[in-house]
C-alpha positions as a Python dict, from the first residue, in 0.01 Angstrom:
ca = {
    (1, 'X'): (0, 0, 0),
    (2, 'X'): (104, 390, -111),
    (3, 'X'): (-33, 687, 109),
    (4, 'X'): (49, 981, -84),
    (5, 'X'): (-20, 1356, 115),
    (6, 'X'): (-67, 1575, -155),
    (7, 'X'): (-74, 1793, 79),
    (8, 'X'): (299, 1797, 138),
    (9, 'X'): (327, 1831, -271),
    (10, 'X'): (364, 2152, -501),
    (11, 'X'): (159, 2201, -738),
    (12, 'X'): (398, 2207, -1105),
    (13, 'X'): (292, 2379, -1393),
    (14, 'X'): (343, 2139, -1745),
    (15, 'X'): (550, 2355, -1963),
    (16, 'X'): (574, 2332, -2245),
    (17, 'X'): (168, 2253, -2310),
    (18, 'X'): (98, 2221, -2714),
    (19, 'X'): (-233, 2198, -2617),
    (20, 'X'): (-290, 2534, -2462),
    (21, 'X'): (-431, 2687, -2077),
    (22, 'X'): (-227, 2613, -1749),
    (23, 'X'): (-261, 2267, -1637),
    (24, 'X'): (-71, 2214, -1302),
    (25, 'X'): (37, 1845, -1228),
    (26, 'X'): (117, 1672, -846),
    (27, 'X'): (259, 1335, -945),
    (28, 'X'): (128, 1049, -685),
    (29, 'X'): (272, 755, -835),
    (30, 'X'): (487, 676, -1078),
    (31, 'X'): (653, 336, -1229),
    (32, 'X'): (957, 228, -1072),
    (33, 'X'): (1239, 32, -1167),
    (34, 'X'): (989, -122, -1427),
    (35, 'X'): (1079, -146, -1842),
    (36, 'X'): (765, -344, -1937),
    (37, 'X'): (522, -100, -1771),
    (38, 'X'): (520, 232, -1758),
    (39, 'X'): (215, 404, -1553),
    (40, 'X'): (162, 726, -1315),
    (41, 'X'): (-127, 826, -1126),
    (42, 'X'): (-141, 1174, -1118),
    (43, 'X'): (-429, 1457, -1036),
    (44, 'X'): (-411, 1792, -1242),
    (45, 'X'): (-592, 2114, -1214),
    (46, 'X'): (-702, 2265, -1490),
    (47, 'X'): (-703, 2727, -1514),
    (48, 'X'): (-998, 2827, -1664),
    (49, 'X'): (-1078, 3191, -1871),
    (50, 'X'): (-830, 3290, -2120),
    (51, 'X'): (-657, 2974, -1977),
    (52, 'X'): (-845, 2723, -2073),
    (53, 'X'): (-735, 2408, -2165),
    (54, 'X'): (-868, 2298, -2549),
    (55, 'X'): (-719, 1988, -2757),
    (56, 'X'): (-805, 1872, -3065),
    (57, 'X'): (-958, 1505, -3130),
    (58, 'X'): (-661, 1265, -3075),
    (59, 'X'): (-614, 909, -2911),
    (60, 'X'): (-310, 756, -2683),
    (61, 'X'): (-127, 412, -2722),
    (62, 'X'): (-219, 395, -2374),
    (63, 'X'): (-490, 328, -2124),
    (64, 'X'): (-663, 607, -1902),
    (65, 'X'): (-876, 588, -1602),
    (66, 'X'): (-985, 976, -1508),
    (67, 'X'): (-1230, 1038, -1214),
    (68, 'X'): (-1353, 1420, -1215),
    (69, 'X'): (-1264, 1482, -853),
    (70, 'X'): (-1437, 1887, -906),
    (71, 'X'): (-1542, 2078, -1211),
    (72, 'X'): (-1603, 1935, -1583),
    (73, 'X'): (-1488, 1800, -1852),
    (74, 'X'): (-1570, 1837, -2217),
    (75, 'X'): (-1439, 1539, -2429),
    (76, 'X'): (-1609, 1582, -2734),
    (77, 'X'): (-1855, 1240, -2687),
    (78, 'X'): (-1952, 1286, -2385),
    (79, 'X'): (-1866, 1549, -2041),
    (80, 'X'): (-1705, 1402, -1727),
    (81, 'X'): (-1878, 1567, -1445),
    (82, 'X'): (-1774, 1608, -1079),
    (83, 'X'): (-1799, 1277, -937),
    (84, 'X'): (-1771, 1096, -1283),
    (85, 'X'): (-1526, 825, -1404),
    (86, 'X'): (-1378, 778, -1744),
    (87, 'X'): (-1237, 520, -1901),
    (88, 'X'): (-1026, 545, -2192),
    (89, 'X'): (-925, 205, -2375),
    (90, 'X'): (-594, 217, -2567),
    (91, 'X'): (-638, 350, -2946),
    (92, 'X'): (-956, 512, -2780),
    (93, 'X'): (-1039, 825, -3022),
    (94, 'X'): (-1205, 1148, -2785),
    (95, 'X'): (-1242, 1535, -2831),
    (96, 'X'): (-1174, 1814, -2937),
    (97, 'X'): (-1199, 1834, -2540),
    (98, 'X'): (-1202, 2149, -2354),
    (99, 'X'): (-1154, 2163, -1931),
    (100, 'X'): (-1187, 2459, -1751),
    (101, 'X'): (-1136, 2508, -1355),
    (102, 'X'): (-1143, 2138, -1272),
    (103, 'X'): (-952, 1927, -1103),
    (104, 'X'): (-858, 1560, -1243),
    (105, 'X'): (-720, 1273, -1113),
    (106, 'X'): (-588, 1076, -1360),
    (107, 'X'): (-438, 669, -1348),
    (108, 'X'): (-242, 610, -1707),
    (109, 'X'): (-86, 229, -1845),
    (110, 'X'): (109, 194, -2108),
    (111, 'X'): (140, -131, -2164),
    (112, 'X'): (480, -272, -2423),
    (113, 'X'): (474, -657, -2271),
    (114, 'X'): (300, -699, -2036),
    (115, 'X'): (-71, -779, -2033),
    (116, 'X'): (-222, -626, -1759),
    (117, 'X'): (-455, -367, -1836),
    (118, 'X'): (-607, -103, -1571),
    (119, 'X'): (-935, -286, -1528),
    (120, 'X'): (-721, -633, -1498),
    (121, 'X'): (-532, -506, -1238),
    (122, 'X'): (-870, -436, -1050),
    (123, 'X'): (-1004, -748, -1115),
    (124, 'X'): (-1255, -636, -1361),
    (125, 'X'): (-1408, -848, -1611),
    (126, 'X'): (-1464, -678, -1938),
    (127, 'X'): (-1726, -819, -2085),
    (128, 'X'): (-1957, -808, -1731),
    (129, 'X'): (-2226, -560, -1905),
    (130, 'X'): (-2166, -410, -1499),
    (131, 'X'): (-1841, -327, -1604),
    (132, 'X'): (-1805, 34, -1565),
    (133, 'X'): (-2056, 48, -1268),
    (134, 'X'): (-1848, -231, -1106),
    (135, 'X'): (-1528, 72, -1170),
    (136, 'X'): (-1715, 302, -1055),
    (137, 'X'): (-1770, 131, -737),
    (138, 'X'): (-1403, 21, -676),
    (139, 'X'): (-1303, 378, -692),
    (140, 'X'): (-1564, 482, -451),
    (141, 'X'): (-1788, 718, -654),
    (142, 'X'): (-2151, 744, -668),
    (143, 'X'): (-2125, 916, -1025),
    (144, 'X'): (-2185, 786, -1342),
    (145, 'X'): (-1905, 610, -1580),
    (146, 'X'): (-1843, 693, -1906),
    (147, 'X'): (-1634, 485, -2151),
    (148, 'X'): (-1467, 606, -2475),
    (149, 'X'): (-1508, 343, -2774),
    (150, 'X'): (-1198, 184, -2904),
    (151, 'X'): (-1097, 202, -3277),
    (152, 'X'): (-773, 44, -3337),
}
């Protein structure tokens, strides 16, 4: 087990950002020692006004969990809202996405060898059609999931 006090962190702003608006990071976890797997669990706040963070539509070679610990965000198919959890499959195409004044926490795998996915690792199985609402659960939320589609 990992207690983290964020607390006891600063908060660092990610420079340079292609994407546009101030997005300050406080790393939580990251991998260690590992070559096969490379994750981080993170939680960012996002500026809002003339700062606000906009990206284009675009997908990752990696998985993302993101639970919307305040504030909203717009990913094109759908809006995580306080309290919500996303999921984001590998390949997964979402946006344009804006995110204004919200703060993020956000669980990333990218996975070269090894064959343990995020919902895996949490004992999830992916074709239970209670799948996301058995996430949701894990991660102690009461909001509702949302899943971006995968298109490899």
């Amino acid at each position: 087990m990992h207690i983290v006090d964020t607390t006891q962190h600063t908060w660092d702003l990610i420079v340079p950002n292609t994407r546009g608006g101030d997005i300050y990071r406080k790393m939580i976890r990251g991998a260690e020692g590992v070559r096969e797997v490379d994750y981080d669990i993170r939680i960012e706040l996002f500026s809002g006004g003339e700062e606000t963070y906009k990206s284009i539509r675009h997908r990752h070679d990696f998985e993302q969990l993101r639970f919307a610990v305040s504030g909203r965000m717009d990913l094109g198919f759908d809006v995580l809202e306080e309290g919500d959890v996303g999921y984001f499959p590998a390949n997964a195409y979402y946006g344009p996405q804006t995110c204004a004044d919200a703060l993020i926490l956000i669980a990333q795998n990218k996975l070269e060898r090894a064959e343990v996915t995020l919902r895996q690792a949490l004992a999830i199985d992916p074709h239970d059609p209670d799948a996301n609402e058995t996430l949701a659960t894990l991660l102690g939320q009461t909001g509702r999931p949302i899943e971006a589609e995968a298109h490899v």
